[in-house]
TILOTI-801018 format. One line per field, with one value per residue (C-alpha): residue number from 1; residue in one letter; chain; x, y, z. Coordinates in steps of 0.1 Angstrom, whole numbers, plus 5000, padded with zeros to 4 digits. Layout:
BEGIN
num = (NUM,...)
residuo = (A,...)
cadena = (A,...)
X = (X,...)
Y = (Y,...)
Z = (Z,...)
END
This chain:
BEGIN
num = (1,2,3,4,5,6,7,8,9,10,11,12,13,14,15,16,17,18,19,20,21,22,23,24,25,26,27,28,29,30,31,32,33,34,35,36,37,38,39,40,41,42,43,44,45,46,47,48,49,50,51,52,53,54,55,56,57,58,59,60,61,62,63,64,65,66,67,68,69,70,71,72,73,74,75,76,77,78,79,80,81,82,83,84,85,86,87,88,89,90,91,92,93,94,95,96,97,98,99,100,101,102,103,104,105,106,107,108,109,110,111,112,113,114,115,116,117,118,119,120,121,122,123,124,125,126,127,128,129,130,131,132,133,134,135,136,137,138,139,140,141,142,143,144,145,146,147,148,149,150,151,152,153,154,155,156,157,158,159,160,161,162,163,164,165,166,167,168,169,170,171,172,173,174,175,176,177,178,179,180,181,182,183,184,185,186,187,188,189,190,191,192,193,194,195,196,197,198,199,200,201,202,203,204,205,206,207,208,209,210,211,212,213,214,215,216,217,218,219,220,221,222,223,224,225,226,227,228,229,230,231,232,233,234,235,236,237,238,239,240,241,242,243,244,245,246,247,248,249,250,251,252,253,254,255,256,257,258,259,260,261,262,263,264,265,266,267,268,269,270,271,272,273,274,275,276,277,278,279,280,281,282,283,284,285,286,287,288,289,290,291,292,293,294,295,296,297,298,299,300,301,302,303,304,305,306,307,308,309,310,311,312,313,314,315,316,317,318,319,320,321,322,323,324,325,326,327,328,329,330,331,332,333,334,335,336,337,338,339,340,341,342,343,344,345,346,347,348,349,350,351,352,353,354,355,356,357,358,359,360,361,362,363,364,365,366,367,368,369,370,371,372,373,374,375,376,377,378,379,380,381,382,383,384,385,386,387,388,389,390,391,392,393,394,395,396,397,398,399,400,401,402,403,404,405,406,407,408,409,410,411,412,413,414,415,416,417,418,419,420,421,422,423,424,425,426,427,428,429,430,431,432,433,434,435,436,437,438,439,440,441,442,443,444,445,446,447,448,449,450,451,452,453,454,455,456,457,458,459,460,461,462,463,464,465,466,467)
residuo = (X,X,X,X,X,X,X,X,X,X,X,X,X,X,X,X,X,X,X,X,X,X,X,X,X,X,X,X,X,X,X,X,X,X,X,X,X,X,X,X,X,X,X,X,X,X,X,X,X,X,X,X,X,X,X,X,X,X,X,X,X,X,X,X,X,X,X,X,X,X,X,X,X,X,X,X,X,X,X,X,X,X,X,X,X,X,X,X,X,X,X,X,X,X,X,X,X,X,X,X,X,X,X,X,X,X,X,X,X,X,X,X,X,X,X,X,X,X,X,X,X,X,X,X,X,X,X,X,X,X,X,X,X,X,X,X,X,X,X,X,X,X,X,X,X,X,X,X,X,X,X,X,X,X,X,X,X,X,X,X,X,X,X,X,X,X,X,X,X,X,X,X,X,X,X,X,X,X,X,X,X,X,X,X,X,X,X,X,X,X,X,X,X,X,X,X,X,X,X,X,X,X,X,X,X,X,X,X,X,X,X,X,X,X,X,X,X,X,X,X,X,X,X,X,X,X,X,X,X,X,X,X,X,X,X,X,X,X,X,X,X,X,X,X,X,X,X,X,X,X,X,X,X,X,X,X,X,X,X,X,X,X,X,X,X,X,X,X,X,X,X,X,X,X,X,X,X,X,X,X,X,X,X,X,X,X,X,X,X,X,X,X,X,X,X,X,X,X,X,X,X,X,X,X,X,X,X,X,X,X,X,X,X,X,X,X,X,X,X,X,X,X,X,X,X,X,X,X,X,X,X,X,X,X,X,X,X,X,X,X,X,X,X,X,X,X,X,X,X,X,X,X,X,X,X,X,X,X,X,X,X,X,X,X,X,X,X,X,X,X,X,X,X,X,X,X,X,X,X,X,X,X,X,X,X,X,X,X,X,X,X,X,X,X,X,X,X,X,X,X,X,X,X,X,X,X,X,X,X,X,X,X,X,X,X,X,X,X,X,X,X,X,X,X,X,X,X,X,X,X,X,X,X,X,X,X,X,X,X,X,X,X,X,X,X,X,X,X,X,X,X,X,X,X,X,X,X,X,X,X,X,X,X,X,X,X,X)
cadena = (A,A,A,A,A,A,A,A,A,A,A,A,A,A,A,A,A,A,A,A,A,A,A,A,A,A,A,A,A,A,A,A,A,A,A,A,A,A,A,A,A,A,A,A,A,A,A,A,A,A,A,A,A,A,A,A,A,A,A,A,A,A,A,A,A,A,A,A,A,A,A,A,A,A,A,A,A,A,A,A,A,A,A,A,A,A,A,A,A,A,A,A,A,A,A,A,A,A,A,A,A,A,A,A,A,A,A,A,A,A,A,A,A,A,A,A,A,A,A,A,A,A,A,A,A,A,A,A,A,A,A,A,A,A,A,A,A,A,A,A,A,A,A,A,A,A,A,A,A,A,A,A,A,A,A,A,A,A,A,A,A,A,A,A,A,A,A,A,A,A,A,A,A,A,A,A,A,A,A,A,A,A,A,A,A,A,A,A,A,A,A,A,A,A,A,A,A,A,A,A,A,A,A,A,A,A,A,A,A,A,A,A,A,A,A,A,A,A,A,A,A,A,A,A,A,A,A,A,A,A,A,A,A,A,A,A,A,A,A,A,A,A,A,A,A,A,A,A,A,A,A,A,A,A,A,A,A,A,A,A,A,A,A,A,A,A,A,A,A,A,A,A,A,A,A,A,A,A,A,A,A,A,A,A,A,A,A,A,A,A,A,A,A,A,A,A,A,A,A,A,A,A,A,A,A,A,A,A,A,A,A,A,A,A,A,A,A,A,A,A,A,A,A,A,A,A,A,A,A,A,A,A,A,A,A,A,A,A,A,A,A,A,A,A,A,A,A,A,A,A,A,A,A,A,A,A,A,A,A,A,A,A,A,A,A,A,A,A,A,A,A,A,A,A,A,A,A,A,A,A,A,A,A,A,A,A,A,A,A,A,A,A,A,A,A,A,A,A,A,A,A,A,A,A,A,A,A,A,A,A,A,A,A,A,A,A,A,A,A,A,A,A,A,A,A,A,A,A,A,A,A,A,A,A,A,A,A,A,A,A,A,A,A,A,A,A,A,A,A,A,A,A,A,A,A,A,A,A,A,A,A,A,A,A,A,A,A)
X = (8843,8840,8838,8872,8882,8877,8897,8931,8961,8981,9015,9033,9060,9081,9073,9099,9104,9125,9156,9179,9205,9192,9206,9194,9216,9203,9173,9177,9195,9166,9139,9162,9169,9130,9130,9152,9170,9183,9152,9135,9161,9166,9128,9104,9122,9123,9086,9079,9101,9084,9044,9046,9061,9093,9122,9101,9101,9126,9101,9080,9103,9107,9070,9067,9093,9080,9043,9057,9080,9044,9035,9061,9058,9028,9042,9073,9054,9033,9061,9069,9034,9025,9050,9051,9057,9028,9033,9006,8979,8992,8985,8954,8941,8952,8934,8906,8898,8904,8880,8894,8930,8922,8910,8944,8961,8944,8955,8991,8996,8981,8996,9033,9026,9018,9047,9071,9049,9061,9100,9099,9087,9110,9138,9133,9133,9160,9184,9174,9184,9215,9225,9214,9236,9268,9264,9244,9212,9183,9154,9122,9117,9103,9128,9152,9131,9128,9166,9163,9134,9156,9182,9160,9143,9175,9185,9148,9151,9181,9188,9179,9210,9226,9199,9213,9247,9243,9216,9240,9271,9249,9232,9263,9276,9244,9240,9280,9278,9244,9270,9296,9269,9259,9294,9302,9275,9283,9319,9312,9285,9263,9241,9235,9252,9236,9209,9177,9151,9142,9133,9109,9070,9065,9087,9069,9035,9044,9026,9012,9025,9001,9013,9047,9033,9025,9052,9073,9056,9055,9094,9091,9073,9094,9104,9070,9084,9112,9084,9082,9120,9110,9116,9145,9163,9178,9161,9136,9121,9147,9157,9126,9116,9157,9156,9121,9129,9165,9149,9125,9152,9178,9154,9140,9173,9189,9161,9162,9198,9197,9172,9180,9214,9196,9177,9208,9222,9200,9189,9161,9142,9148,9144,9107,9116,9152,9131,9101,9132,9153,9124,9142,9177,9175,9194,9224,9229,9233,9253,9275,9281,9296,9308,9321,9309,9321,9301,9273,9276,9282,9248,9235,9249,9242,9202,9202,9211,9192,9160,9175,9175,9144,9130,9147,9133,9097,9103,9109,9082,9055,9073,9067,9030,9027,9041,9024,8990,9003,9004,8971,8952,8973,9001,9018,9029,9046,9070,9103,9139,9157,9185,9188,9158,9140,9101,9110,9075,9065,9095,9091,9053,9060,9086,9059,9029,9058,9063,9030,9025,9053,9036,9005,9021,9039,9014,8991,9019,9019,9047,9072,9072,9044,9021,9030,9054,9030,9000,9011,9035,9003,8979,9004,9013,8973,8974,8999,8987,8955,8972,8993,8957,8945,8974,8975,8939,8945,8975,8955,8925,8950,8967,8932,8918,8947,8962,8997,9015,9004,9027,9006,9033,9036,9008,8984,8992,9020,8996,8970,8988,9001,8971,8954,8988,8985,8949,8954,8983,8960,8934,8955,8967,8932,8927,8956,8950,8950,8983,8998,8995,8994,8959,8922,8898,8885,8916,8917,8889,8897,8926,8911,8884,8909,8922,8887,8882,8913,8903,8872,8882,8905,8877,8846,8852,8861,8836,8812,8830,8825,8785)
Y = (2492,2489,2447,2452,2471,2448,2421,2415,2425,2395,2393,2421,2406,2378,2346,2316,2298,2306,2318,2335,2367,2379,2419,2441,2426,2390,2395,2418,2388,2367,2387,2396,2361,2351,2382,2366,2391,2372,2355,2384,2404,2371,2359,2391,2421,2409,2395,2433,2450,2424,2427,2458,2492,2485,2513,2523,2494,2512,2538,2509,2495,2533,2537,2501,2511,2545,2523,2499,2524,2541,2505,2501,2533,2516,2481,2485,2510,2482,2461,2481,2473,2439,2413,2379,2352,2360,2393,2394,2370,2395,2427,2423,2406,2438,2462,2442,2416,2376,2366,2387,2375,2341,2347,2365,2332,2314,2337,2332,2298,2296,2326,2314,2281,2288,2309,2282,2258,2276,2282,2243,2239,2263,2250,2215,2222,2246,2221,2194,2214,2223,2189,2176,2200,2191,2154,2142,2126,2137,2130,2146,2180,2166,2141,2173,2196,2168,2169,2202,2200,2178,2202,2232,2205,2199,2239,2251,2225,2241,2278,2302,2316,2286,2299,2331,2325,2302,2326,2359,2341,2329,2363,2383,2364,2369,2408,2412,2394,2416,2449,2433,2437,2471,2485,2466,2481,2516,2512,2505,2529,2505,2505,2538,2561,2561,2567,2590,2584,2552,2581,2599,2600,2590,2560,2549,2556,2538,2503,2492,2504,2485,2456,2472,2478,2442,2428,2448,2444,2406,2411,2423,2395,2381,2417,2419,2386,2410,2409,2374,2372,2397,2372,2359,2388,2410,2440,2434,2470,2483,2457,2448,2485,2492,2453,2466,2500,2487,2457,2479,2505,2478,2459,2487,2508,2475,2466,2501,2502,2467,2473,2502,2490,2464,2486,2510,2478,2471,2506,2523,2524,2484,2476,2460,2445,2430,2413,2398,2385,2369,2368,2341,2349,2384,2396,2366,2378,2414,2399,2380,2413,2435,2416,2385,2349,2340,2366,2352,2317,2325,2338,2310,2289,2319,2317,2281,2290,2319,2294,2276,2308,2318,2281,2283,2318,2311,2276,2292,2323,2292,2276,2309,2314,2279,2281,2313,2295,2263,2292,2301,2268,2234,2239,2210,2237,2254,2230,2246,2225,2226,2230,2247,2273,2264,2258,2226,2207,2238,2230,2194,2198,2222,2204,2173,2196,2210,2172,2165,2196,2183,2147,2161,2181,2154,2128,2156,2153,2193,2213,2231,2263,2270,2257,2253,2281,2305,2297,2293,2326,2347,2331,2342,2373,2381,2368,2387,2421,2409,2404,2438,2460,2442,2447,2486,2488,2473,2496,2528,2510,2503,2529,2551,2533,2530,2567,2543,2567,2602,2611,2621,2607,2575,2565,2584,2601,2572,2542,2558,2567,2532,2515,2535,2525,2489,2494,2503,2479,2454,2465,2462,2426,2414,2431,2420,2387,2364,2373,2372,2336,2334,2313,2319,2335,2300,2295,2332,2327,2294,2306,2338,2313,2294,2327,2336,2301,2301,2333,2316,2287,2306,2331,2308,2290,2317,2333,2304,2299,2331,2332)
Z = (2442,2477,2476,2459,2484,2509,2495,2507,2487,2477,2502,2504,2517,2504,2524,2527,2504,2470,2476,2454,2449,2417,2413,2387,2359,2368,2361,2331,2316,2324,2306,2278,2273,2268,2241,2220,2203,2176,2170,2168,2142,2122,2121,2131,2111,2079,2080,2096,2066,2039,2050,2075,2066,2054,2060,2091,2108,2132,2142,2153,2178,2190,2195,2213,2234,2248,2255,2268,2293,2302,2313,2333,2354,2371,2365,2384,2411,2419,2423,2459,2472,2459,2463,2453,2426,2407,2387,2364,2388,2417,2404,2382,2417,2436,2415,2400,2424,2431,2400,2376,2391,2388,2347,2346,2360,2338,2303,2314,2318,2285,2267,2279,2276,2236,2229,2246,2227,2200,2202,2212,2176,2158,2178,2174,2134,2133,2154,2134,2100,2116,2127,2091,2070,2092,2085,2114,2116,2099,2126,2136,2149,2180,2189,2190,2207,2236,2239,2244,2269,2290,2293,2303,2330,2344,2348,2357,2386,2405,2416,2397,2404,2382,2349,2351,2349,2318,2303,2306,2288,2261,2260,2257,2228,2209,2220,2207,2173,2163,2180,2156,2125,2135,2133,2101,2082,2097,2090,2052,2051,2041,2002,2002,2030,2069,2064,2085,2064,2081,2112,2089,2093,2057,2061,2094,2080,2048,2038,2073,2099,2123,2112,2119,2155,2162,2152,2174,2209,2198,2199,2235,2249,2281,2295,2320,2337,2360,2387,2386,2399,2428,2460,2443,2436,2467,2473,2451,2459,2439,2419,2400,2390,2383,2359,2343,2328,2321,2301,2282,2274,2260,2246,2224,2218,2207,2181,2166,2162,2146,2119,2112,2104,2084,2068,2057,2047,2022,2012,2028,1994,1983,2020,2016,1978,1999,2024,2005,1981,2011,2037,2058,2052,2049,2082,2076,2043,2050,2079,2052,2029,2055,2084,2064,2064,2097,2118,2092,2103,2141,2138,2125,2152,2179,2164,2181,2214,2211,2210,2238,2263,2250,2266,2295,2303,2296,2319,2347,2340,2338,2369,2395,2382,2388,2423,2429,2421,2445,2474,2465,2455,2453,2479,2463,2437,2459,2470,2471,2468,2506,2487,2459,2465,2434,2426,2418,2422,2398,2375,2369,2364,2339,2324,2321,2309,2277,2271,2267,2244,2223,2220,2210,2180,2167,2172,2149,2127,2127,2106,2138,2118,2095,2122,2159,2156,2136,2155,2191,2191,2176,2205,2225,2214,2218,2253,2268,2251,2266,2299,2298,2291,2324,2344,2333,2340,2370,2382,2379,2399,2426,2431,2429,2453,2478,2475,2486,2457,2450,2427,2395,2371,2386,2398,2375,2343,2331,2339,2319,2289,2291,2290,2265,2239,2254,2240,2209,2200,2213,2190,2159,2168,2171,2138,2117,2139,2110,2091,2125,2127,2091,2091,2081,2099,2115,2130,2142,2159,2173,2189,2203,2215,2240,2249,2264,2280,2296,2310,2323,2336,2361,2366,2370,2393,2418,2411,2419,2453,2463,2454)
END
């Protein structure tokens, strides 16, 4: 304890460099947009309905939500007293130390690099489809998916002012076309009536409800990057905390009102026989019942750029850690563009490093869903539970050791109760790890196994530096 507390605390102030007038609703937009609403409703809820505890599935978003608002007491407090591009690397170094920072740098290049890995794949197929049923080519997943990568190269490059603005249109027409199936199934009352049961203890404990669990934070991932945006937004004192409990909040309330509309849509009693029947199509056709099939093709169409924010987000999350490890390590990293304020050395080498990601899938001649969507998002999902525990841990070290908050809530009895949830969600993804990426225990541990290594090869060498 007291070699940690002799280690500096990364900058507490934000140094020149990226530039940027992010307010609270900028950067809610960004970290909504890396969640993926419709991605998750259309692909997460019916796998959580069909395998996990069906009717209750709302309950799980619920319980998520209060964790993950536990978490963010501490997350966001730290916020005020560690500043800086690199969040997660940041904080875990200001409460556990530079070697277990540097692990922690290491765990989240490779956790977000998987799960952008991932929508790359899903997005490059689900394009492709699309394109193919209208009359137009019929060409690989991959050649589509690096169409796409251009794009998001070309927008992580400039301000991150200019992301935003494209992310928050695209994000408000997907947010108001899942409002629009809410109030249709309301409005006709749905199979059976609104419905509470979906609310009740025996629905959430019904089937398995930690399967229930893990599927739900995996539906979060993206929210913990509002620290990330912290010297670009303005007053990032207020605005990150403010962005982080907002994120959380809308994140979860919208998810429970959607499935549960979904659920009441099919009937909370046929709602785990509905979505093993109609796994993939399950939300579009209770979409098509009551709100008519154009609100069901909109969202069809809406899924696609859905995917698309979903890559821009997680580009410019990889970006900052990168630049935040450039300030640290390889100053070429942190080259920032004179005009448009951007990480842009970060940006293009992270646009080059998804490329390459890409190749290598396709060269493999690996499926973009069953396989590089599957596997990455459940590495990743892993990852950044991995990376949460650490960073909770790390918030009541901090905040123990500094006495900079004394408030018992904040910086004591909320960080704890956070990381003991984070804990045990963690625990019941490494346990239901192998129908989470749908693979056999080889491949589970595989995966887990580059987890650990990319935690040591940021960790190692550090650690040898400093002996």
């Amino acid at each position: 304890m007291a070699e940690r507390a002799a280690e500096p605390v990364p900058e507490t102030g934000p140094p020149a460099g990226l530039r940027g007038s992010l307010g609270t609703a900028g950067i809610v937009f960004l970290v909504v947009a890396a969640a993926s609403p419709l991605v998750a409703i259309g692909g997460a809820l019916p796998v959580m309905m069909a395998i996990g505890n069906g009717a209750g599935v709302p309950v799980s978003y619920l319980v998520v939500t209060v964790v993950l608002l536990l978490f963010s007491v501490g997350y966001a407090g730290m916020s005020r007293h560690v500043a800086g591009g690199g969040a997660f690397f940041a904080y875990v170094t200001a409460g556990l130390g530079r070697v277990t920072g540097a692990g922690a740098v290491g765990l989240a290049l490779l956790s977000y690099t998987a799960i952008q890995a991932a929508v790359y794949g899903l997005a490059g197929a689900a394009l492709g489809g699309t394109v193919a049923a209208y009359g137009g080519p019929d060409v690989p997943w991959w050649l589509w998916s690096g169409v796409l990568l251009s794009v998001v190269a070309v927008l992580g490059f400039r301000s991150i002012d200019v992301g935003a603005r494209v992310l928050s249109v695209l994000i408000v027409c997907e947010v108001g076309v899942l409002a629009v199936l809410i109030g249709a199934v309301l409005w006709r009352g749905g199979a059976e009536g609104p419905s509470a049961e979906p609310f009740t203890a025996g629905a959430f404990l019904s089937g398995s409800p930690g399967i229930g669990l893990m599927f739900a934070v995996a539906c979060f991932i993206g929210f913990e990057a509002t620290a990330i945006y912290g010297e670009e937004a303005r007053d990032p004192g207020r605005t990150v905390p403010r962005a982080t409990y907002a994120a959380v909040l809308l994140i979860g309330g919208f998810y429970t009102l959607v499935s549960w509309a979904v659920v009441v849509g099919v009937g909370a009693d046929r709602a785990r026989t509905a979505a093993l029947d109609d796994t993939d199509g399950l939300v579009f056709s209770v979409a098509h019942l009551y709100a008519g099939p154009g609100v069901a093709a909109t969202m069809e169409i809406l899924l696609l750029t859905s995917l698309f924010t979903a890559l821009l987000a997680f580009h410019n999350t990889i970006a900052r850690y990168l630049y935040a490890i450039g300030r640290g390590l390889l100053s070429p990293l942190a080259g920032t563009h004179a005009r448009h304020g951007s990480p842009h050395v970060a940006s293009l080498v992270q646009s080059a490093a998804a490329a390459v990601v890409i190749a290598v899938f396709a060269l493999a001649g690996a499926d973009p869903v069953l396989q590089v969507f599957t596997w990455m998002s459940g590495m990743a999902t892993l990852g950044v539970l991995a990376l949460m525990v650490l960073v909770s841990v790390a918030v009541v070290v901090f905040f123990a050791r500094t006495g900079v908050d004394t408030r018992w809530w904040h910086a004591r009895i909320a960080p704890v109760l956070g990381t003991v949830g984070l804990v045990g969600v963690a625990a019941l993804a490494l346990s239901n790890f192998t129908t989470l990426i749908d693979g056999s225990m080889g491949l589970a541990a595989l995966l887990a196994t580059l987890l650990v290594a990319a935690f040591a090869a940021g960790a190692v060498p550090v650690a040898v530096r400093r002996e």
